[in-house]
PDB file of N, CA, C and O in Angstrom:
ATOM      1  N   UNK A   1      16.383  41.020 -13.412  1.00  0.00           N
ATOM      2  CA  UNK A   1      15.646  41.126 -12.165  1.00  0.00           C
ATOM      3  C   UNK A   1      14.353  40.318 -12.306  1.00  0.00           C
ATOM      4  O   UNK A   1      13.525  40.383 -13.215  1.00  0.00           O
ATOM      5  N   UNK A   2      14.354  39.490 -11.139  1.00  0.00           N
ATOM      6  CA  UNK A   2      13.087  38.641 -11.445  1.00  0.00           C
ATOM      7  C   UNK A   2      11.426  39.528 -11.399  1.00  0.00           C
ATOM      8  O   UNK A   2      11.071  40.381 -10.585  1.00  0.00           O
ATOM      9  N   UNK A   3      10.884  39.131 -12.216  1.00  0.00           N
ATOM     10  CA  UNK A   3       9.412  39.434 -11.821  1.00  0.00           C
ATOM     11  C   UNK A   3       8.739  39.983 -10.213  1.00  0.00           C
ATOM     12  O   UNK A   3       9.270  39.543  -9.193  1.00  0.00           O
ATOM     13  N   UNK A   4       7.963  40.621 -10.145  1.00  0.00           N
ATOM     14  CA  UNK A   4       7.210  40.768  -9.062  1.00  0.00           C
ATOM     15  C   UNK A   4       6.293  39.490  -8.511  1.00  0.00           C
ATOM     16  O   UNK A   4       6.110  39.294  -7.309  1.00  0.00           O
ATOM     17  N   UNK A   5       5.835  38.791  -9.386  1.00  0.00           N
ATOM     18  CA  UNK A   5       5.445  37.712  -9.355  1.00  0.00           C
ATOM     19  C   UNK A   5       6.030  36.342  -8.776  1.00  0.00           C
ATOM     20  O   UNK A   5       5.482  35.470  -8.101  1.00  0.00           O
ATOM     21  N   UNK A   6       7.665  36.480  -9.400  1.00  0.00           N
ATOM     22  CA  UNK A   6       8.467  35.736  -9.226  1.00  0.00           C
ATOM     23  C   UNK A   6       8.946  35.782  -7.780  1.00  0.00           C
ATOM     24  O   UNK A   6       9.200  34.754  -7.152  1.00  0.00           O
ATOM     25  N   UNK A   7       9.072  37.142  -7.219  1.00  0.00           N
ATOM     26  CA  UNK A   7       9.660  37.171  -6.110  1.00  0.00           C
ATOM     27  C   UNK A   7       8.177  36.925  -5.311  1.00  0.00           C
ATOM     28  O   UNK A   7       8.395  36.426  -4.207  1.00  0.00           O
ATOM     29  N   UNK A   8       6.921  37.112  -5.536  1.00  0.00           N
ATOM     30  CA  UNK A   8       5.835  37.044  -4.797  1.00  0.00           C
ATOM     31  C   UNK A   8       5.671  35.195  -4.012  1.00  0.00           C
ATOM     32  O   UNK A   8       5.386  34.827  -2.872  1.00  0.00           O
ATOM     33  N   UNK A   9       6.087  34.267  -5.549  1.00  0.00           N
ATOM     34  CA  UNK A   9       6.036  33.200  -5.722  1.00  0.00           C
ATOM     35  C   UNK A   9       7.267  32.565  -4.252  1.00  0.00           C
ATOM     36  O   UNK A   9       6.990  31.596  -3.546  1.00  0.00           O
ATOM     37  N   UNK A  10       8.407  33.301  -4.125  1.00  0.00           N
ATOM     38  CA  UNK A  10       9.437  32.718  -3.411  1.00  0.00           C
ATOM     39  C   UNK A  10       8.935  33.095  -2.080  1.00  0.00           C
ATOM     40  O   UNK A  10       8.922  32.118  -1.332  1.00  0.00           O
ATOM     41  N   UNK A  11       8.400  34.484  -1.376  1.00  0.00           N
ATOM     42  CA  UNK A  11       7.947  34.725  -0.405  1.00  0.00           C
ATOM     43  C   UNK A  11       6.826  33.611  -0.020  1.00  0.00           C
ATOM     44  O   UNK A  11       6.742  32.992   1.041  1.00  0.00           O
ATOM     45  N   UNK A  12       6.206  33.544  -0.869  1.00  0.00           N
ATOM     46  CA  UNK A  12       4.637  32.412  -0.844  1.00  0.00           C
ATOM     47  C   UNK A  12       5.571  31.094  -0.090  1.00  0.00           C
ATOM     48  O   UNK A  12       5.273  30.502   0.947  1.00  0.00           O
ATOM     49  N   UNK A  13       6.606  30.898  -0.850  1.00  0.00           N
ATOM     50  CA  UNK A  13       6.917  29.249  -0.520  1.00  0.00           C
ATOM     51  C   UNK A  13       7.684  29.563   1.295  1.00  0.00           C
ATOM     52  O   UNK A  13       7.512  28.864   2.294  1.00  0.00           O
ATOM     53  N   UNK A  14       8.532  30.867   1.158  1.00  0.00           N
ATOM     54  CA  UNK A  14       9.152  31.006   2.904  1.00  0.00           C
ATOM     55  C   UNK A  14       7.667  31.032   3.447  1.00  0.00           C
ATOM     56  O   UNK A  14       7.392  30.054   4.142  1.00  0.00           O
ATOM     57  N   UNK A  15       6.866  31.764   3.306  1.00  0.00           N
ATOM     58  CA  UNK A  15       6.207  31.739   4.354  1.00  0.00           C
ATOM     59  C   UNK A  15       5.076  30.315   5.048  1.00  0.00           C
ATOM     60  O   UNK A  15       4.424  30.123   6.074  1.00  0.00           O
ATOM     61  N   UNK A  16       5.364  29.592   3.788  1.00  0.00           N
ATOM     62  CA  UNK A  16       4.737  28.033   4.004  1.00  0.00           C
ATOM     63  C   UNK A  16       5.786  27.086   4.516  1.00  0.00           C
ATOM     64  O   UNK A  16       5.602  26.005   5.075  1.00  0.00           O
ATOM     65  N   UNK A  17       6.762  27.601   4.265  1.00  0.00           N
ATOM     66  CA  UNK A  17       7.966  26.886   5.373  1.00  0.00           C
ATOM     67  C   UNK A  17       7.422  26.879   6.916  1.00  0.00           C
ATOM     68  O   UNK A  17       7.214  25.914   7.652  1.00  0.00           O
ATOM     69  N   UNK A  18       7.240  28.488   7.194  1.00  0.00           N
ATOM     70  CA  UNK A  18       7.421  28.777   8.671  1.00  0.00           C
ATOM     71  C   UNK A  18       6.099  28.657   9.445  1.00  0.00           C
ATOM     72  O   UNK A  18       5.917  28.605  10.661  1.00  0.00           O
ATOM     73  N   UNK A  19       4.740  28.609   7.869  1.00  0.00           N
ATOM     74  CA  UNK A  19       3.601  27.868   8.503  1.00  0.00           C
ATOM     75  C   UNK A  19       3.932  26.419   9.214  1.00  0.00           C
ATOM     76  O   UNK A  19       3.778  26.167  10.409  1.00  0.00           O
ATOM     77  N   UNK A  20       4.442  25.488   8.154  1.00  0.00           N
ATOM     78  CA  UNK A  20       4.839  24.037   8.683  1.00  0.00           C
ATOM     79  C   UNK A  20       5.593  24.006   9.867  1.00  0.00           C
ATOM     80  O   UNK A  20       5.202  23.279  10.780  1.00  0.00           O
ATOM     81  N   UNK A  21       6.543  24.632   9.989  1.00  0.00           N
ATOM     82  CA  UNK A  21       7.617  24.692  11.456  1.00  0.00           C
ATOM     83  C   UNK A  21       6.293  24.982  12.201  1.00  0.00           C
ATOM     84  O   UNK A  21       6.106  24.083  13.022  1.00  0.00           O
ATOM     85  N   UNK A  22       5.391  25.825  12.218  1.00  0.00           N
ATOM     86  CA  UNK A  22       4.433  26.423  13.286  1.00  0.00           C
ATOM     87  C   UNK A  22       3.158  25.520  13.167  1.00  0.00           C
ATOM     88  O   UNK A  22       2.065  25.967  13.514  1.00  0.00           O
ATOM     89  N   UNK A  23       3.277  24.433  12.746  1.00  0.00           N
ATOM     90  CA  UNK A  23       1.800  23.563  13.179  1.00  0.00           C
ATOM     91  C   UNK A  23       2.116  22.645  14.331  1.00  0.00           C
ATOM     92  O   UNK A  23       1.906  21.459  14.076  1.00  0.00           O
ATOM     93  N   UNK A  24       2.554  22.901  15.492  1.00  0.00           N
ATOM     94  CA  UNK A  24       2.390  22.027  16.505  1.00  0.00           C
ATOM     95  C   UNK A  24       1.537  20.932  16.761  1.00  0.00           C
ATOM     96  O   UNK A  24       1.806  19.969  17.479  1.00  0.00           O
ATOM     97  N   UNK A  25       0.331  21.163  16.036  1.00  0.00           N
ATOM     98  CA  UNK A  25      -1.104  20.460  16.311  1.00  0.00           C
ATOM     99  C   UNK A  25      -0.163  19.518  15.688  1.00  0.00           C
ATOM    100  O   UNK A  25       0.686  19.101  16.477  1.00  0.00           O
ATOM    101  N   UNK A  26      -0.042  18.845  13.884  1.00  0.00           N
ATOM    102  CA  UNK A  26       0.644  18.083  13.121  1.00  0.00           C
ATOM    103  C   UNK A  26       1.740  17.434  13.614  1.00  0.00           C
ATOM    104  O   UNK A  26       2.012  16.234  13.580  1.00  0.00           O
ATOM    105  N   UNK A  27       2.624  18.797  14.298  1.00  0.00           N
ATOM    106  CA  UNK A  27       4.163  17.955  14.711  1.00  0.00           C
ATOM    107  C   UNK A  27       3.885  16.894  15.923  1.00  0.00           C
ATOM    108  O   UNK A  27       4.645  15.977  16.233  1.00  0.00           O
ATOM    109  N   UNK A  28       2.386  17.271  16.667  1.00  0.00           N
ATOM    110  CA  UNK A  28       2.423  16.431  17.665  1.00  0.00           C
ATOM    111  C   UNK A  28       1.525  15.386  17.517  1.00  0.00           C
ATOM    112  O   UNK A  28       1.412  14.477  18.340  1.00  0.00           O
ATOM    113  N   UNK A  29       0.733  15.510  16.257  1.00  0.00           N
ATOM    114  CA  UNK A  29      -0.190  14.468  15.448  1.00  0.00           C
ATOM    115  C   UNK A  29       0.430  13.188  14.860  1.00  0.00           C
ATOM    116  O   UNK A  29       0.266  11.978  15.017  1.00  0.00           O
ATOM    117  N   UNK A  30       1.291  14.067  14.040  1.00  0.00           N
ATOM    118  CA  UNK A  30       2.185  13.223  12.804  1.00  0.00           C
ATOM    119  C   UNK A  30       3.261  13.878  12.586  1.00  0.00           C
ATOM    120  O   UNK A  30       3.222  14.731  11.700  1.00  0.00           O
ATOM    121  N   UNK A  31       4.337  13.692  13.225  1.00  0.00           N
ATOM    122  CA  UNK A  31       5.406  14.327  13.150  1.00  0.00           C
ATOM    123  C   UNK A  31       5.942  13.748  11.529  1.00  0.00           C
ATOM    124  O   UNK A  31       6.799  14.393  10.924  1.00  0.00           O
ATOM    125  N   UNK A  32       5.510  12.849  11.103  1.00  0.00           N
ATOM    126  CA  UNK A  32       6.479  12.411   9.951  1.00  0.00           C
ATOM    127  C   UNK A  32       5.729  12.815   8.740  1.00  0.00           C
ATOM    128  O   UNK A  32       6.057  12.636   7.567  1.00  0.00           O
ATOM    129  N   UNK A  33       4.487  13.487   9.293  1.00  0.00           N
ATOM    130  CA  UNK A  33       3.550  14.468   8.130  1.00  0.00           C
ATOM    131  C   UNK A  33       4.498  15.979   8.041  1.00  0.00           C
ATOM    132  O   UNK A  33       4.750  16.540   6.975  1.00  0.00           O
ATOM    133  N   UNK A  34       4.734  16.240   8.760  1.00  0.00           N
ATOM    134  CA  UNK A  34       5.146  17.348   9.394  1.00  0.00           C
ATOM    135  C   UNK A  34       6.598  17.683   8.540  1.00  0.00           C
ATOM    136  O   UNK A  34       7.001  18.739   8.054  1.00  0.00           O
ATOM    137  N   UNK A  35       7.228  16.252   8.578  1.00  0.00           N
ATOM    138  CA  UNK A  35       9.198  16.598   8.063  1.00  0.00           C
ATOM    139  C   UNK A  35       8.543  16.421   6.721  1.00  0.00           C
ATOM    140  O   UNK A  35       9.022  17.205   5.902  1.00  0.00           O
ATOM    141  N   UNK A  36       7.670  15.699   6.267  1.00  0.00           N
ATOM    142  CA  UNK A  36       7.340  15.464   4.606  1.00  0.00           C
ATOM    143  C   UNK A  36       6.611  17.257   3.807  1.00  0.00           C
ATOM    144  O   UNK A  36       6.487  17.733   2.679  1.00  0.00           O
ATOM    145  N   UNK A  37       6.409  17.548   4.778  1.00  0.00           N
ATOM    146  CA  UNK A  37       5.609  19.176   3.835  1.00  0.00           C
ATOM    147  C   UNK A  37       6.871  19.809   4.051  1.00  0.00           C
ATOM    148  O   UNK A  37       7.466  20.079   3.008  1.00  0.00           O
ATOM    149  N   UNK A  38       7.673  20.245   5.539  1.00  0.00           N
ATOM    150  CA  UNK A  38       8.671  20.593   5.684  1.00  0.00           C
ATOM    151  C   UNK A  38       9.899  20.834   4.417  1.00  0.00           C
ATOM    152  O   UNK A  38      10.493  21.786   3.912  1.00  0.00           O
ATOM    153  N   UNK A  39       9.847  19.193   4.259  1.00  0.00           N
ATOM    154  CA  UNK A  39      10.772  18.577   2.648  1.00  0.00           C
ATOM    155  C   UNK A  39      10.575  19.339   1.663  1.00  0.00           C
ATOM    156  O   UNK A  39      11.440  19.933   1.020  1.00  0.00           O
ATOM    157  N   UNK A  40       8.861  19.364   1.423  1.00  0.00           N
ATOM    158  CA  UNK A  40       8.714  19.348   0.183  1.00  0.00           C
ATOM    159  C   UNK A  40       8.694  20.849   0.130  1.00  0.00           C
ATOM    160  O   UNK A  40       9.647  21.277  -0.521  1.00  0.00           O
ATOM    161  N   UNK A  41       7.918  21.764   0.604  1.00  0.00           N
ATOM    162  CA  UNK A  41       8.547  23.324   0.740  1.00  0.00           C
ATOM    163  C   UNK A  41       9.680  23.730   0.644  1.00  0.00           C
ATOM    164  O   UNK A  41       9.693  24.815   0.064  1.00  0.00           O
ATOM    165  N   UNK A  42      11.037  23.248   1.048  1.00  0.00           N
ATOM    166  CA  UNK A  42      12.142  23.540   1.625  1.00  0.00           C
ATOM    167  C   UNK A  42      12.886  23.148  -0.277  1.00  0.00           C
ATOM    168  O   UNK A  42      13.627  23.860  -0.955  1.00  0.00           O
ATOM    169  N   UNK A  43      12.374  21.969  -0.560  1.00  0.00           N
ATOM    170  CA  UNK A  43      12.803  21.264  -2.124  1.00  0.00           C
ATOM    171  C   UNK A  43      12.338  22.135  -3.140  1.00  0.00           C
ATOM    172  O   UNK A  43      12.851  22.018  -4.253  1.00  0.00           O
ATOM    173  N   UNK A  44      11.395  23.049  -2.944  1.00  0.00           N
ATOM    174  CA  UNK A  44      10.600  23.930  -3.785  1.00  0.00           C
ATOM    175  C   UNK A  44      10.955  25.172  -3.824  1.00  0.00           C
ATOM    176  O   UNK A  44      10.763  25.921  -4.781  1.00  0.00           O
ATOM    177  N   UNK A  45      11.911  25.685  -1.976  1.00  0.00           N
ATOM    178  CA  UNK A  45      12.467  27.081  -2.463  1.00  0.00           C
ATOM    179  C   UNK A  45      13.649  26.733  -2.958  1.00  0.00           C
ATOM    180  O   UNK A  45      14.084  27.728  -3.539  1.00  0.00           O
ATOM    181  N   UNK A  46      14.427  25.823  -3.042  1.00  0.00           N
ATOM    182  CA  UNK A  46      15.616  25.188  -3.142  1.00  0.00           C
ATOM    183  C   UNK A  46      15.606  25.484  -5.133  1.00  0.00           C
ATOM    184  O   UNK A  46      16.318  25.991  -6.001  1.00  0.00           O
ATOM    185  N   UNK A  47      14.423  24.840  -5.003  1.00  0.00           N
ATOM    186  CA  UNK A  47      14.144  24.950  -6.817  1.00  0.00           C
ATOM    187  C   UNK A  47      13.961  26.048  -7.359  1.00  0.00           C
ATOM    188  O   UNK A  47      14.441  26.282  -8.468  1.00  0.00           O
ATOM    189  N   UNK A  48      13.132  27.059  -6.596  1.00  0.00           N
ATOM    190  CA  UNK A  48      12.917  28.475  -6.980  1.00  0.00           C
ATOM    191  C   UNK A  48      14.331  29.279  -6.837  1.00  0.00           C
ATOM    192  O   UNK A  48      14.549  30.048  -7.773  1.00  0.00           O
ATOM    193  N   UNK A  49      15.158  29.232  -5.990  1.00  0.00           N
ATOM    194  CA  UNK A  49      16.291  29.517  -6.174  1.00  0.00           C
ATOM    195  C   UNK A  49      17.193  29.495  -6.823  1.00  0.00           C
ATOM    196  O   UNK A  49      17.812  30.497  -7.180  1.00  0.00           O
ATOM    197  N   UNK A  50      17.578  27.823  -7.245  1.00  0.00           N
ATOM    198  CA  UNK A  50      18.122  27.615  -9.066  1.00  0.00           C
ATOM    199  C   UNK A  50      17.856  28.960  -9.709  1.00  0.00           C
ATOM    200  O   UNK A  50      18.590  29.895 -10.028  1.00  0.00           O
ATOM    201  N   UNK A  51      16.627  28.751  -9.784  1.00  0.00           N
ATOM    202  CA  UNK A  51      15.585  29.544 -11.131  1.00  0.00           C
ATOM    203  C   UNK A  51      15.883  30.957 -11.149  1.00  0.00           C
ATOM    204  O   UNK A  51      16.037  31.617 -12.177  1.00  0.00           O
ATOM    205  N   UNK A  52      15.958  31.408  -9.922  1.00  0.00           N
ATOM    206  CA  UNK A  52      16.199  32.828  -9.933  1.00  0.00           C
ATOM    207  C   UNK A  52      17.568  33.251  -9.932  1.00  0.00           C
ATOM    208  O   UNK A  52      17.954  34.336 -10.368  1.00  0.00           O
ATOM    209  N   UNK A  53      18.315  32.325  -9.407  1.00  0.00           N
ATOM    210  CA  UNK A  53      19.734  32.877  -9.176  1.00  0.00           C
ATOM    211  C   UNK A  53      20.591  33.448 -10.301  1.00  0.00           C
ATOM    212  O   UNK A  53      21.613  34.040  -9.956  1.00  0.00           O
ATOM    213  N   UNK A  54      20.310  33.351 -11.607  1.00  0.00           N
ATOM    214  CA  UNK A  54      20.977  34.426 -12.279  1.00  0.00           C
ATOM    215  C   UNK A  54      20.381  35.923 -12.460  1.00  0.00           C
ATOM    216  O   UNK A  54      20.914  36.619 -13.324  1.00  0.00           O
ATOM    217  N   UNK A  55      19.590  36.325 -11.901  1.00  0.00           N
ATOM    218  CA  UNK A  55      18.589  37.372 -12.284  1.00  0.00           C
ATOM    219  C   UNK A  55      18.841  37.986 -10.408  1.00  0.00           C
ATOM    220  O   UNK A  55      18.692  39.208 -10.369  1.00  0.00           O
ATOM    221  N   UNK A  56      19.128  37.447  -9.163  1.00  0.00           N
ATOM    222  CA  UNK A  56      18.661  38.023  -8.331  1.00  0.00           C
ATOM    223  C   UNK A  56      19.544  38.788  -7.052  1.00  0.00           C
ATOM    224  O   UNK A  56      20.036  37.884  -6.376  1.00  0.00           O
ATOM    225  N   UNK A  57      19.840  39.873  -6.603  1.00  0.00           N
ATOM    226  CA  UNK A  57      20.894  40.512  -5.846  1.00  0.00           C
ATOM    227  C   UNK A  57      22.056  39.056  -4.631  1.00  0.00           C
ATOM    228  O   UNK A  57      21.790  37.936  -4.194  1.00  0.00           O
ATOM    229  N   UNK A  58      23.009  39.765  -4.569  1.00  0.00           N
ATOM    230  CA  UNK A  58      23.951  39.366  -4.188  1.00  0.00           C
ATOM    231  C   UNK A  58      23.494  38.671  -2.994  1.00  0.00           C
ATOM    232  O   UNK A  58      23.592  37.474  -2.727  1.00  0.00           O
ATOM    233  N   UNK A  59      22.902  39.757  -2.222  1.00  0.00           N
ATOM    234  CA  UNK A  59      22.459  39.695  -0.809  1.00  0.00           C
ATOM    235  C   UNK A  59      21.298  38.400  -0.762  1.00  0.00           C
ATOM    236  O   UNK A  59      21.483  37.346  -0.154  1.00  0.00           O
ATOM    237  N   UNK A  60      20.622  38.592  -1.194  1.00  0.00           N
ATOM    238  CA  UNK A  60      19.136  37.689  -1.773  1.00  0.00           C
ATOM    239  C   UNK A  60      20.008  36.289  -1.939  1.00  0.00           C
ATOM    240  O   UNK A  60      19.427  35.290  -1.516  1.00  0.00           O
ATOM    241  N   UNK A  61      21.303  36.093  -2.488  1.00  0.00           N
ATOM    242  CA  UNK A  61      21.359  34.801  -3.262  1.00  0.00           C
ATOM    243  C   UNK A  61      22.394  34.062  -1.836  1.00  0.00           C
ATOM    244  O   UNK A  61      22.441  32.839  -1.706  1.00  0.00           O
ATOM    245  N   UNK A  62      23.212  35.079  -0.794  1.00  0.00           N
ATOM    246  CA  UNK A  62      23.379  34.924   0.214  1.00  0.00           C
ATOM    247  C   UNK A  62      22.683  33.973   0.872  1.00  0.00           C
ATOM    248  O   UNK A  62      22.999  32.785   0.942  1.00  0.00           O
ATOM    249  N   UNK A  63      21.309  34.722   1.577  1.00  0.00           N
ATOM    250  CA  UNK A  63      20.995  34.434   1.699  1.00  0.00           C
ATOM    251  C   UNK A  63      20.593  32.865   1.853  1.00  0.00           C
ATOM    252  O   UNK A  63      20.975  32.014   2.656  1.00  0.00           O
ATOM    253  N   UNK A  64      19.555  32.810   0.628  1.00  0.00           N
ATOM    254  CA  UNK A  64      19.092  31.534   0.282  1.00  0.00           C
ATOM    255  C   UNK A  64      20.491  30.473   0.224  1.00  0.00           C
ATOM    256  O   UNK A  64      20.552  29.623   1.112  1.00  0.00           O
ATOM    257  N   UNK A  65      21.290  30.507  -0.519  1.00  0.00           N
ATOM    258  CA  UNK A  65      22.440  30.013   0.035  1.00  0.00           C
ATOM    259  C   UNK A  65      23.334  28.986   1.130  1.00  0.00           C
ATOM    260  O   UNK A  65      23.977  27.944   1.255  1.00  0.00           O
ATOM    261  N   UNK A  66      22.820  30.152   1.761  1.00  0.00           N
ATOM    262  CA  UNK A  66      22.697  29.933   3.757  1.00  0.00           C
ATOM    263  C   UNK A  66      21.847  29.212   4.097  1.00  0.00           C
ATOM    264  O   UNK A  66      22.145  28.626   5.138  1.00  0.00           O
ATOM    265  N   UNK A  67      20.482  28.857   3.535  1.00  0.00           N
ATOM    266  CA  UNK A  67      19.500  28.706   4.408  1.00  0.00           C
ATOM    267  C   UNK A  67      18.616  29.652   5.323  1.00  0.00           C
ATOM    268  O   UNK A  67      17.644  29.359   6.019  1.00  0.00           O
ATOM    269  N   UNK A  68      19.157  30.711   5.145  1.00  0.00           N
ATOM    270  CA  UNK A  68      18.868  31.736   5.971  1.00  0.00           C
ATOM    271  C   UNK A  68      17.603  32.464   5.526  1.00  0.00           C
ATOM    272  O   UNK A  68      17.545  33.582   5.016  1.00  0.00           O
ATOM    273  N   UNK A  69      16.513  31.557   5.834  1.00  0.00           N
ATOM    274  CA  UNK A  69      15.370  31.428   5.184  1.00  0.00           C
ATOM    275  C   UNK A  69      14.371  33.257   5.755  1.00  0.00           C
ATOM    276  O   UNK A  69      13.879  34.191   5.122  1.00  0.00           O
ATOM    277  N   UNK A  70      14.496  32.982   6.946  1.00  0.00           N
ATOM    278  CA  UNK A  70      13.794  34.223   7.614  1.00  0.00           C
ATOM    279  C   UNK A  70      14.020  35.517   7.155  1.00  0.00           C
ATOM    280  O   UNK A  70      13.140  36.377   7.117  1.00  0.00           O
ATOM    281  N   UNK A  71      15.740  35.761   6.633  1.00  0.00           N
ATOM    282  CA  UNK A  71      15.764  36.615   6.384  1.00  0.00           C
ATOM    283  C   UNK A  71      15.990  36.861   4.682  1.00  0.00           C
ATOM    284  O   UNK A  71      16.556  37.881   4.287  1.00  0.00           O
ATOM    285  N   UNK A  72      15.660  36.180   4.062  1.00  0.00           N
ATOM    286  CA  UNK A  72      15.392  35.926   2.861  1.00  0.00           C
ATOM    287  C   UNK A  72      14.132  36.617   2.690  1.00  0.00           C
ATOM    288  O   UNK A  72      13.933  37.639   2.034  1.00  0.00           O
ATOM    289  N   UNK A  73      13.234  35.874   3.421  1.00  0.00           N
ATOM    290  CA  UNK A  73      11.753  36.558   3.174  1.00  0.00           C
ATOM    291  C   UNK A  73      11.641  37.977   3.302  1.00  0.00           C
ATOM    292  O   UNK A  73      10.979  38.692   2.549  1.00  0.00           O
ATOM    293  N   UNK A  74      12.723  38.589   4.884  1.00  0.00           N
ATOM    294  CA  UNK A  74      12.266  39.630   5.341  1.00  0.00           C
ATOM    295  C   UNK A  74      12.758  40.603   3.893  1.00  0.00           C
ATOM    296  O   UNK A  74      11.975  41.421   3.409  1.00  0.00           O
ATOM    297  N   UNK A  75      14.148  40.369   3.317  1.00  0.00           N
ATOM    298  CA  UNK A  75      14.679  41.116   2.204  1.00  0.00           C
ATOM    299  C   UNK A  75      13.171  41.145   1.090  1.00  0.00           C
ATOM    300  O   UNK A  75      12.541  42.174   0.843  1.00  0.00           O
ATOM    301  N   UNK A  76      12.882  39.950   0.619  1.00  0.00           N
ATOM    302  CA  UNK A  76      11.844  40.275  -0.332  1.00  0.00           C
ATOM    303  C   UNK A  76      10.589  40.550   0.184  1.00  0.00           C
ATOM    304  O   UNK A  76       9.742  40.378  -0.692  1.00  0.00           O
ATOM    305  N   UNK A  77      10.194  40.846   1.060  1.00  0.00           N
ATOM    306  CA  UNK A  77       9.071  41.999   1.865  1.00  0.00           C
ATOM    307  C   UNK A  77       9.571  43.396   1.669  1.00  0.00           C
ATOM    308  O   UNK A  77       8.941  44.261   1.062  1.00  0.00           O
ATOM    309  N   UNK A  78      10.528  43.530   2.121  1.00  0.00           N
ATOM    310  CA  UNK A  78      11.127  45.200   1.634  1.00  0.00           C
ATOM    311  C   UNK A  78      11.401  45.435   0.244  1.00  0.00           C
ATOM    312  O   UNK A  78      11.215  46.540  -0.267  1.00  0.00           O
ATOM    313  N   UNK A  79      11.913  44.262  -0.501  1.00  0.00           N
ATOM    314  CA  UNK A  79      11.720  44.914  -1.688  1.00  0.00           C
ATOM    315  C   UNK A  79       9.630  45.242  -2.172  1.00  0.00           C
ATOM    316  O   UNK A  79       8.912  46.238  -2.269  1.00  0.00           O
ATOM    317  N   UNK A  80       9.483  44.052  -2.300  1.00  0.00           N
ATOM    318  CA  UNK A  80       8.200  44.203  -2.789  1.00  0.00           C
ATOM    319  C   UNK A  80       7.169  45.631  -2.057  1.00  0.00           C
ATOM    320  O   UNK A  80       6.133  46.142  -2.480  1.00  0.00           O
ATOM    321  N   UNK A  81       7.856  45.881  -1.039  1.00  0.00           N
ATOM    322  CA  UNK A  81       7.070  47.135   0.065  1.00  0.00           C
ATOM    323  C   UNK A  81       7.545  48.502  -0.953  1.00  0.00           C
ATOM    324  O   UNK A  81       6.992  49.601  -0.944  1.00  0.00           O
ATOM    325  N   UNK A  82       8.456  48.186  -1.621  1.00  0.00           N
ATOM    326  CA  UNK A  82       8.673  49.406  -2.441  1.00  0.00           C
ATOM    327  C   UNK A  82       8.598  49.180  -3.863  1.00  0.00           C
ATOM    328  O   UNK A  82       9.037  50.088  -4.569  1.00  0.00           O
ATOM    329  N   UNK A  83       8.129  48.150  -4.430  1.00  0.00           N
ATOM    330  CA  UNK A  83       7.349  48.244  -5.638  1.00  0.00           C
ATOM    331  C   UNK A  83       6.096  48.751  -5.576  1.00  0.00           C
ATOM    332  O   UNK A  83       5.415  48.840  -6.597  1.00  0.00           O
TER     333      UNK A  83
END
């Protein structure tokens, strides 16, 4: 089971995903600023995932998997809500 840390670390990176999707100001500034943080967040949970995937529930690895980024996060909010 990964760290508290570890899973703190993967929430940190979803929720800088869904900051970037949510900067309108940028997407309508520099949209090609915008797909480059997008990238590089998205390449980083991609990587944190590798990392965790032998250590982390079925559901969790679903998930990420999928892409199914939102509810990835929401799973490791409930866990961490009960550590």
């Amino acid at each position: 089971m990964p760290t508290t840390d570890e899973f703190q670390e993967l929430a940190d990176l979803l929720e800088r995903r869904l900051q970037v999707i949510g900067d309108h100001e940028l997407r309508d500034r520099d949209p090609d600023a915008q797909f480059e943080q997008l990238k590089s967040v998205s390449e980083a949970i991609m990587a944190k995932h590798v990392e965790l995937k032998p250590q982390i529930d079925a559901r969790l690895n679903h998930f990420l998997e999928n892409c199914s980024y939102d509810k990835a996060l929401d799973w490791v909010r409930g866990l961490m809500a009960k550590a």
